[in-house]
N, C-alpha and C positions, 0 to 999 in steps of 0.2 A: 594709538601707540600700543605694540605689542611686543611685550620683553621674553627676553627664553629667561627657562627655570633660571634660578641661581643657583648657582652653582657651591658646594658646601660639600665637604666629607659626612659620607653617608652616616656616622655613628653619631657625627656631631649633631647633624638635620634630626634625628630618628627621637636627641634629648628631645627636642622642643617638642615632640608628640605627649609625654609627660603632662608638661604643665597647663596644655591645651586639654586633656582630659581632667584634668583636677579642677579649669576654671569650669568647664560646663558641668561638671557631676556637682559644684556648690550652691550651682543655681536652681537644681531639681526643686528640692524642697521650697523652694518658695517662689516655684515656678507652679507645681503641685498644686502649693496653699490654695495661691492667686484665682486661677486657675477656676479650683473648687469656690471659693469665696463669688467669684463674678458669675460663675455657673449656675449658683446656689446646690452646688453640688453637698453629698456629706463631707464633714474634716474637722479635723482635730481645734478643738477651742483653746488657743494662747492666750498667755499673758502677755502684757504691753511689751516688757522685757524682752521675750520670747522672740513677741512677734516681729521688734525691731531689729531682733540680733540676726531670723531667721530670713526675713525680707532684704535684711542690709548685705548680707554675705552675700546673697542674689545678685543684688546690684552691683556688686565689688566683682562677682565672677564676669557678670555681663562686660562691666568696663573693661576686663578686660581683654574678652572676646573680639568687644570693638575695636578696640585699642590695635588688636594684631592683626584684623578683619581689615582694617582704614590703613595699615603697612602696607601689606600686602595690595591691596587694589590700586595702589600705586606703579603697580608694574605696567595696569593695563588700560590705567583713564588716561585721558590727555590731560596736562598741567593746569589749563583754567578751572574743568570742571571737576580733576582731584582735590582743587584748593578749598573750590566754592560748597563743594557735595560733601567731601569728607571733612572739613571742617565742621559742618552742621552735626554730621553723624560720630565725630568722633567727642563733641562736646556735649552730646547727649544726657550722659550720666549727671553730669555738671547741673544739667539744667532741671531736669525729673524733680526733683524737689522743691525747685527755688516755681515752678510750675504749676504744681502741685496747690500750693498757699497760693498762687497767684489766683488761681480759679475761684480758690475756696473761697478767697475775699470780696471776688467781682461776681461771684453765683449769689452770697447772700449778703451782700453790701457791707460788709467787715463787721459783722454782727459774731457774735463769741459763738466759735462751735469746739464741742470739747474739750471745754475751760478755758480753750485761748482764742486770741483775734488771729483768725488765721495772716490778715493783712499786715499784723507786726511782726512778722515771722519770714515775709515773701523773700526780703533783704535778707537776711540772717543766712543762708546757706550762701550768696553769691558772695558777700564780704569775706567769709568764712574761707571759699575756695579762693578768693581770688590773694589773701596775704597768704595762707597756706602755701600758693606757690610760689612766692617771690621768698617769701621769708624762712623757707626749709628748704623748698626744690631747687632756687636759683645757689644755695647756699651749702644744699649737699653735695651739687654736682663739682663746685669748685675746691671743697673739701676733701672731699675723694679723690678727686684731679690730683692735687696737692702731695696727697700721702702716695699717690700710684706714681706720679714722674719720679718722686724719691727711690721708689723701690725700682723701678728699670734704669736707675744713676744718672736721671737730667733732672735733676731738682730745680722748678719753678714754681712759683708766688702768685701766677695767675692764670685764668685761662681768657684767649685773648678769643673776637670774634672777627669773621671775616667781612673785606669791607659790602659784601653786597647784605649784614644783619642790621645796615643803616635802614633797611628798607624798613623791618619790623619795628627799630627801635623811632624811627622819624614815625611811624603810626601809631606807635605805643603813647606817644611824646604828644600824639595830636588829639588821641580821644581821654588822656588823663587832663590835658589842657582844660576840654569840656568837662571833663570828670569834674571838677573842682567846681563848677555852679553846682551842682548839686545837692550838696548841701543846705542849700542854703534858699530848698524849694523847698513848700509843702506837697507836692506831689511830682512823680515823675510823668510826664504827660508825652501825647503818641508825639509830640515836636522833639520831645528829647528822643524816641525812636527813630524819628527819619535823619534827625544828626548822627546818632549813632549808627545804624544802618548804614547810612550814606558813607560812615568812615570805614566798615568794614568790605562796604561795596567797590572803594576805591583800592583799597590794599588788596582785595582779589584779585582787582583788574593786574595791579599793579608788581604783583607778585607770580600774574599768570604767566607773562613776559617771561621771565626767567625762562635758561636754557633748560631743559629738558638732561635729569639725572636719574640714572639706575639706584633708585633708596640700599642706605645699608641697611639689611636686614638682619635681625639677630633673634634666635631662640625659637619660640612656636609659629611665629613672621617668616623666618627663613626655612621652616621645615614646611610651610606651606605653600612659599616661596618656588619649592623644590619640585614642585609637582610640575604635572603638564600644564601647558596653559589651557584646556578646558577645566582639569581637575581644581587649577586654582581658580580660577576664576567663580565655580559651582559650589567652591568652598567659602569662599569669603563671603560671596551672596548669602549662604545657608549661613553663617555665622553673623550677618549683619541682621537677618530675617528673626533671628533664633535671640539674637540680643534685646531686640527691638522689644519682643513680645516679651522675656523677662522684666525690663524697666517697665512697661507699660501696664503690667499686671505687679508689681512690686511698689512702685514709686508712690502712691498714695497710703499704701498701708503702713511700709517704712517712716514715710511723714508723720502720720498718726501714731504707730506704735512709740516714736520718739517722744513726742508731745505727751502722749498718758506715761510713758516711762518718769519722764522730768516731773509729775504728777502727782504719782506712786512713791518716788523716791525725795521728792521736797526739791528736788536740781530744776534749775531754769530753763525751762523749753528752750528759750532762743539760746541759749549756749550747748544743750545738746544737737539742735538743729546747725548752730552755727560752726561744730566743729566735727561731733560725728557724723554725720552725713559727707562732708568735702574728704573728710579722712577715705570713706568707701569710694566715691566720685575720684580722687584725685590720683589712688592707692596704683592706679597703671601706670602713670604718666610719672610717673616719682620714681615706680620703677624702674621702668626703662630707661629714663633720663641717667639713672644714677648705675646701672649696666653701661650702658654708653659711657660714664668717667670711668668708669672701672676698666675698662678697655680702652681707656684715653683718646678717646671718638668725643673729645669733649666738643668741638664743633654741632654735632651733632647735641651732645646731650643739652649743652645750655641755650640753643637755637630752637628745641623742641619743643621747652617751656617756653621761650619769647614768643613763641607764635601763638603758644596756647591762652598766652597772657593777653595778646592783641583779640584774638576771637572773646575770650571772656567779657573782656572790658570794654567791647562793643556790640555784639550778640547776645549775651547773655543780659546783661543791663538793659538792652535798646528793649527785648523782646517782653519782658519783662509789664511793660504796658498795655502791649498787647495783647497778651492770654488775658490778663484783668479786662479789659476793655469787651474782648470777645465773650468772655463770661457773665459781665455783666449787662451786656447785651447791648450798647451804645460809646461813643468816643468816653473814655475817661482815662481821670491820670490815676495814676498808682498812690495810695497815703503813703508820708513818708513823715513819721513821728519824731518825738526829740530824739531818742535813744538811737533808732535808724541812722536818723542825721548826722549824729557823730561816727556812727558804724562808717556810713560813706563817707565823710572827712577824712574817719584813718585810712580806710584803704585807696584814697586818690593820694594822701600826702603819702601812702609808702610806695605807690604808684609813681610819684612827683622824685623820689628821693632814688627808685630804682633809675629811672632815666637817666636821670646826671650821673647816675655811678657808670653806667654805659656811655656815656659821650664819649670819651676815649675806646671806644668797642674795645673795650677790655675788664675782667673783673677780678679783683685780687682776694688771698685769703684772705686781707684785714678787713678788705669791704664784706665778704660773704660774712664773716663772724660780725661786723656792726649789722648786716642784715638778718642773722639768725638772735643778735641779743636784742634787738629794739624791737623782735616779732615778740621775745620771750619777756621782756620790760611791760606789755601789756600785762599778763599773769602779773609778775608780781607785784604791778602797781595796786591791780586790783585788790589782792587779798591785803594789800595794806589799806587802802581808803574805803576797799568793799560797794564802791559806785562806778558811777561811768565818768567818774574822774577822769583817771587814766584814759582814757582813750584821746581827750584832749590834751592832755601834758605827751602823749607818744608821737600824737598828729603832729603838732609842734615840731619836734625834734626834728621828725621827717623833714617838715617844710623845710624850717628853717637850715639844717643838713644837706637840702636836696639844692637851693638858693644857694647858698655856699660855693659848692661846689660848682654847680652852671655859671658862677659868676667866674670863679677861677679856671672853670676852662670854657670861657666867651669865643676864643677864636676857636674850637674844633667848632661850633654850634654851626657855624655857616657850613661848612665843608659838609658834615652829614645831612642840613636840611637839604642842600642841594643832592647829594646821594643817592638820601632815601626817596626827594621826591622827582628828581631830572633825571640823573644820569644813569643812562643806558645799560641795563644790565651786562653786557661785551664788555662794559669797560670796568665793570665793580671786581675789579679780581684780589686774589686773598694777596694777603699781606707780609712778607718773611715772618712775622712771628705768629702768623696760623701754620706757614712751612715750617718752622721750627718743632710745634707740636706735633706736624705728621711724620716727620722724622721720630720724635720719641715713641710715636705711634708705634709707626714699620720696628724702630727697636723693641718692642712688648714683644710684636709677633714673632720676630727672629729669636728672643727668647724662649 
């Protein structure tokens, strides 16, 4: 498939050359470092601090090189293998770290390197990303949704999805299903890989279907969008090439400089690792999403994260076995300690509790604010009990919130499992109150 440029006012296309030169001039310096360091070239000796702040802004520029790189090549893959390929490369960022620990643990058999187990840690970045974006990303975009219809005089309460996002949420709904043994393993083993796998394998299949659409593009995506179709296409390649080698020469040191930071300063590795790291990893995709409410493209924004949330919670998780296993040089499962255990309990029950709020492919301010306070009820459980209390009294909530709700809306459950997983994409078409929104839409722009 091959699309003409998009088309865009020249002054508009020319901003997004800006931010496209600011993400790649951030990644110099610890493209440099890297670089020097694997080289054994000369360079400047950091501190932990330093090193993580200098390594991290790397990683944050790279995502979101990617991030605009994997828009854009959308003009010109065909829809199976845009799903399948850009999928992998645009969750890249996501994964560098939680990879990283994954190796350390299966190279020296989860034996303490640099005061910590690296194997207690491997979890700590994917939990970390994966509430991050249910609990602020799905929650800013309906936020911002909220206050933008006010300001263009259609004030609405929520932002609805159309019915072909049964697909995402019936997949979402099937690998948080599996999600929930997890817990309750001591180790993640390559069987929970090929369940996992096998669910992302089918939602490729099953999403490759879908008809064929011109992506909206917006910002440094559409300025590059804009070019010819050699120019884009030699551009996206050199940006997906260019990102690659940033994370690949970053993502270990970033790991480490965290770890000795948390060290240095008496802070918990696994909460630097479990929060500043998804913060750099995630910092694209939150953008953009929440550009797209701002523009009340909310279709777009809250659809961007569901899909992102289905690739996490099956790729990300699944593969997770496998760098350990390969590093450790034979089949093994991943350890998954008491503290992990609970880590994965809360993020499958805020995982369990997202779903049912989607059954009605709809999401309202009230629900986004219960989904930004019960992300925020973590923090302050903790500084009251200062243990990993709270993370089971949050779980709880979840469940039991998430239960609730599926029970009271029992009859939509059959209509989208059949949806997401039978019915023919021709026939999944949007609903008046997605036409609603594109109405208030077309009204912004005529403003």
């Amino acid at each position: 498939m091959t699309a003409a440029p998009v088309e865009a006012p020249r002054i508009r296309r020319a901003r997004g050359l800006v931010p496209l030169v600011i993400a790649a001039a951030i990644t110099l310096p610890g493209l440099l470092q890297g670089l020097a360091l694997f080289l054994h070239l000369p360079h400047p000796s950091l501190s932990a601090p330093t090193e993580a702040l200098v390594f991290g802004v790397a990683v944050v520029g790279a995502a979101f090189l990617l991030a605009w790189a994997a828009e854009v090549a959308q003009l010109d893959v065909s829809a199976g293998l845009a799903i399948a390929v850009l999928a992998l490369i645009a969750v890249l960022p996501e994964y560098a770290v939680s990879f990283v620990f994954a190796w350390q643990g299966g190279r020296n058999g989860c034996a303490v390197e640099n005061g910590e187990n690296p194997c207690s840690l491997v979890l700590a970045n994917m939990t970390g990303a994966n509430r991050l974006l249910i609990g602020v990303g799905w929650a800013l975009v309906v936020i911002i949704a909220w206050f933008r219809f006010r300001k263009v005089g259609r004030p609405r309460n929520d932002v609805p999805l159309p019915r072909s996002s049964t697909v995402e949420v019936g997949f979402l709904g099937l690998a948080t299903l599996y999600s929930l043994t997890l817990p309750f393993k001591s180790t993640i083993t390559p069987f929970d890989l090929l369940v996992l796998f096998g669910i992302f394998v089918a939602y490729t299949i099953r999403i490759s279907r879908a008809p064929a659409e011109t992506p909206h593009l917006i910002g440094p995506a559409a300025y590059v969008g804009g070019f010819t179709t050699v120019g884009r296409r030699v551009t996206y390649v050199a940006l997906f090439l260019y990102s690659a080698i940033v994370i690949l020469v970053s993502a270990e040191h970033f790991a480490d400089g965290l770890v000795q930071t948390g060290q240095e300063l008496g802070i918990s590795s696994f909460v630097l690792v479990q929060w500043l790291a998804p913060l750099a990893s995630e910092a694209p995709e939150l953008l953009v999403a929440g550009l797209y409410a701002w523009r009340l493209s909310t279709t777009n924004a809250l659809g961007t994260l569901l899909s992102s949330k289905v690739n996490q919670w099956t790729l990300l998780v699944g593969t997770l076995p496998l760098v350990f296993s390969i590093a450790s040089g034979g089949i093994a499962g991943l350890p998954v300690d008491s503290l992990q255990s609970k880590e994965l309990l809360l993020t499958a029950a805020q995982s369990l509790f997202a779903v049912a709020l989607l059954a009605n492919m709809d999401l309202s301010i009230y629900e986004a604010l219960a989904l930004l306070s019960l992300f925020a009820a973590q923090f302050v459980l903790g500084a009251v009990f200062k243990s990993d209390t709270e993370l089971v009294i949050v779980a709880t909530a979840y469940i039991v919130l998430g239960l609730w709700l599926l029970f009271r809306r029992r009859r939509l459950i059959g209509p989208l499992v059949r949806d997401a997983f039978r019915t023919r994409y021709e026939h999944l078409e949007n609903d008046t109150e997605v036409d609603a929104v594109t109405e208030a839409e077309e009204a912004l722009k005529a403003r």
